[in-house]
ROVOFI-26508 format. One record per atom (N, C-alpha, C, O, CB): residue in three letters; x, y, z. Coordinates in steps of 0.05 Angstrom, whole numbers, plus 5000, padded with zeros to 4 digits. Atoms other than C-alpha are relative to their C-alpha. Glycine has a CB too. Layout:
<recs>
ALAXYZ/...
</recs>
This chain:
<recs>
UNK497449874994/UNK463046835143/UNK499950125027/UNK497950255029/UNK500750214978/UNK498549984975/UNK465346985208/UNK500650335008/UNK502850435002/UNK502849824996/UNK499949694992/UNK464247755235/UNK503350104995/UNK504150274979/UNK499150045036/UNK497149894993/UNK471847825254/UNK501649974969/UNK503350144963/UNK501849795030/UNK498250005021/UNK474547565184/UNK498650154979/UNK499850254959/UNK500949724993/UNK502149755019/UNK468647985148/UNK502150345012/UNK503150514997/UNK495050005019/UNK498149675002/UNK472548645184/UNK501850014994/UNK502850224984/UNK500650165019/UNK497049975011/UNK479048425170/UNK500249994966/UNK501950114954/UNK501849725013/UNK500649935037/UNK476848345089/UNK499650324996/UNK500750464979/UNK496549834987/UNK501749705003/UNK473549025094/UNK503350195004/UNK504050374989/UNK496950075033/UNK497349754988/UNK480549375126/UNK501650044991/UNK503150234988/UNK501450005021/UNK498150025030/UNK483848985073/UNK500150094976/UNK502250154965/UNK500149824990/UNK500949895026/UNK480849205013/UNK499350325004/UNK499350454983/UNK497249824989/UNK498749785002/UNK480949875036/UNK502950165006/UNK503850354995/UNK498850085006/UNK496149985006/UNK488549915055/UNK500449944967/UNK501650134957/UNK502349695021/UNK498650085024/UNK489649584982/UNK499350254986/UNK500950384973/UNK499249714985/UNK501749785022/UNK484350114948/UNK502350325017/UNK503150475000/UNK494650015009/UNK499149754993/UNK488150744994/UNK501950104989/UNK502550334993/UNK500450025021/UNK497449775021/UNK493950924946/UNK499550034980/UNK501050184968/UNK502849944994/UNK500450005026/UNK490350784883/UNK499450304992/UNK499550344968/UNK497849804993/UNK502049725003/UNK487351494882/UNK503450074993/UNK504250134971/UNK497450185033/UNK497549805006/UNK494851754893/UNK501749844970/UNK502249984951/UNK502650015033/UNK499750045018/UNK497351324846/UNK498749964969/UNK500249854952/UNK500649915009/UNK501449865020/UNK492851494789/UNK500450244994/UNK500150304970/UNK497850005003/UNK499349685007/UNK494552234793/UNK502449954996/UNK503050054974/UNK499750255023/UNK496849905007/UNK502252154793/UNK500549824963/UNK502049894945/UNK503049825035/UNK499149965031/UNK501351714727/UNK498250234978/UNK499250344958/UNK499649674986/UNK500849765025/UNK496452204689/UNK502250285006/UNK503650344988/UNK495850135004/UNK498749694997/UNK500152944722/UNK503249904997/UNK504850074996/UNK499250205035/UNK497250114997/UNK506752534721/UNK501850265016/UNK503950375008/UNK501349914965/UNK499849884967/UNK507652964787/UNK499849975022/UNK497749985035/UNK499350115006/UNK500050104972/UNK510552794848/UNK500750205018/UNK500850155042/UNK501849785005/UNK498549734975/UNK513253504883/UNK498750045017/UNK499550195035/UNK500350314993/UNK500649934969/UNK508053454936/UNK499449875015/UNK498049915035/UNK498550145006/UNK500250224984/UNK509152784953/UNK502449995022/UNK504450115013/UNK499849744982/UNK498250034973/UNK513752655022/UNK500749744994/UNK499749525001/UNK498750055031/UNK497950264997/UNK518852225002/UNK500449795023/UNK500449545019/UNK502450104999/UNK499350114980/UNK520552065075/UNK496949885014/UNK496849705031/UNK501950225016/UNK502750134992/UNK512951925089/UNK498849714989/UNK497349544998/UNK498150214992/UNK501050215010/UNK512651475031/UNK501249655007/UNK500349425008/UNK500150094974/UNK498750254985/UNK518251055055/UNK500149875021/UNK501149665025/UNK501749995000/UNK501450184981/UNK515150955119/UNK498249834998/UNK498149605006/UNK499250095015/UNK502350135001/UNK509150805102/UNK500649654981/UNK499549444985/UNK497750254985/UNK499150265019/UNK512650265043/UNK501049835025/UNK500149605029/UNK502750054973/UNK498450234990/UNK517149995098/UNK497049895027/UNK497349685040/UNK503950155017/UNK501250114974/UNK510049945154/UNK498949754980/UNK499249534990/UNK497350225019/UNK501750095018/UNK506049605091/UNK502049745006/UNK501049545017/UNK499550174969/UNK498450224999/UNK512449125089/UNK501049785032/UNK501349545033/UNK502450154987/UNK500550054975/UNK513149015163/UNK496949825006/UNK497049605018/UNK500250305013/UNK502250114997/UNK505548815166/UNK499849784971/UNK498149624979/UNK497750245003/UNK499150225024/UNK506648335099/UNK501249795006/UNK500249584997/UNK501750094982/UNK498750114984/UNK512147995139/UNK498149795022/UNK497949555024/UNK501450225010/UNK501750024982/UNK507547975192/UNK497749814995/UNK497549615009/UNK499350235005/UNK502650115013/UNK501047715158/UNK501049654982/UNK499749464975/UNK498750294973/UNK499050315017/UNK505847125121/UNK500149875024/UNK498449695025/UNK503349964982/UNK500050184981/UNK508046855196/UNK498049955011/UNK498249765027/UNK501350035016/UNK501950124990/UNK501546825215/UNK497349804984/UNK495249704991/UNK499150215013/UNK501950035016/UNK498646605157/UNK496550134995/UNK494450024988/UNK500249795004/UNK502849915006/UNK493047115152/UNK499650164972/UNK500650374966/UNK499150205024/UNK499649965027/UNK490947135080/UNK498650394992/UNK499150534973/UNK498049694982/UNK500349715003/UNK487547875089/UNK501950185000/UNK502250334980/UNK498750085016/UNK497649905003/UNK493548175111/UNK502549924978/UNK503850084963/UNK500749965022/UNK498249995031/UNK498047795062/UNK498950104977/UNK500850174963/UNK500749744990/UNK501049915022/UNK493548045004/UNK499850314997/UNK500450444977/UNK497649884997/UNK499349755002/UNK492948695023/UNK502050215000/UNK502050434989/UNK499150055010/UNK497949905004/UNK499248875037/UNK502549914980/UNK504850004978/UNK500550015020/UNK498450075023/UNK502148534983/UNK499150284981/UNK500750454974/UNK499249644985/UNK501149785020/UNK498049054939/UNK500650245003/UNK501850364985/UNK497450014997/UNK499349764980/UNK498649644983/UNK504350014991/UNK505550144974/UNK498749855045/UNK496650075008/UNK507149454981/UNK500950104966/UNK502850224956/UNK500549605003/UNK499450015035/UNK506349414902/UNK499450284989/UNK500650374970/UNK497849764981/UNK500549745004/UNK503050094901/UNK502150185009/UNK503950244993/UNK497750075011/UNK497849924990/UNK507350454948/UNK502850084987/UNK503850314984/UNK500349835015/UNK496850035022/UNK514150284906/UNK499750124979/UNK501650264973/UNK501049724988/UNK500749955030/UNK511050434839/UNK500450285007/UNK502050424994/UNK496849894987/UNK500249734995/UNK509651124876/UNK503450105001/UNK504150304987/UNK498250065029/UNK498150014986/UNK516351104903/UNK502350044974/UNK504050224976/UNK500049735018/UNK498950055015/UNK519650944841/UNK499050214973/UNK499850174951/UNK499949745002/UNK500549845020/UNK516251534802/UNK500550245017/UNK501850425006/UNK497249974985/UNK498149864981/UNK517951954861/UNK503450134984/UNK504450354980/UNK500649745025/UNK497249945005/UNK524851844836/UNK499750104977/UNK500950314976/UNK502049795001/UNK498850065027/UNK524651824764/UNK498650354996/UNK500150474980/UNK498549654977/UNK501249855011/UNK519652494758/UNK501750215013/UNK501150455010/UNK497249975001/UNK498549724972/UNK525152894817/UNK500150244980/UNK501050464988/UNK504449945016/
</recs>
């Protein structure tokens, strides 16, 4: 495997793994009051922006990670709302 696509796996799989932690607390405390709404929807819309991104180039690290990353994000996003 190929140095450059070995770091881009590595950057991937921890972007995908970086919201799991937050999303694990908001389903056990089913508490979101000290999450930043307006932070989360950036960060959903960069995740989606680079998703976009990773399909026209066909780079399967980026499509995989930010497919996952994207899927996390929302879920947050969407308990955000429901727990206001």
């Amino acid at each position: 495997m190929d140095l450059i696509i070995a770091l881009g796996l590595i950057g991937a799989m921890l972007t995908t793994v970086s919201l799991l932690p937050q999303l694990i607390k908001v389903c056990r405390t089913r508490s979101t009051k000290d999450i930043s709404a307006g932070m989360f929807v950036l960060f959903s819309t960069a995740f989606i922006v680079w998703l976009i991104y990773g399909i026209l180039i066909r780079d399967i690290p980026l499509i995989i990670a930010n497919t996952f990353a994207v899927v996390q994000a929302i879920i947050i996003l969407i308990f955000k709302i429901i727990y206001k």
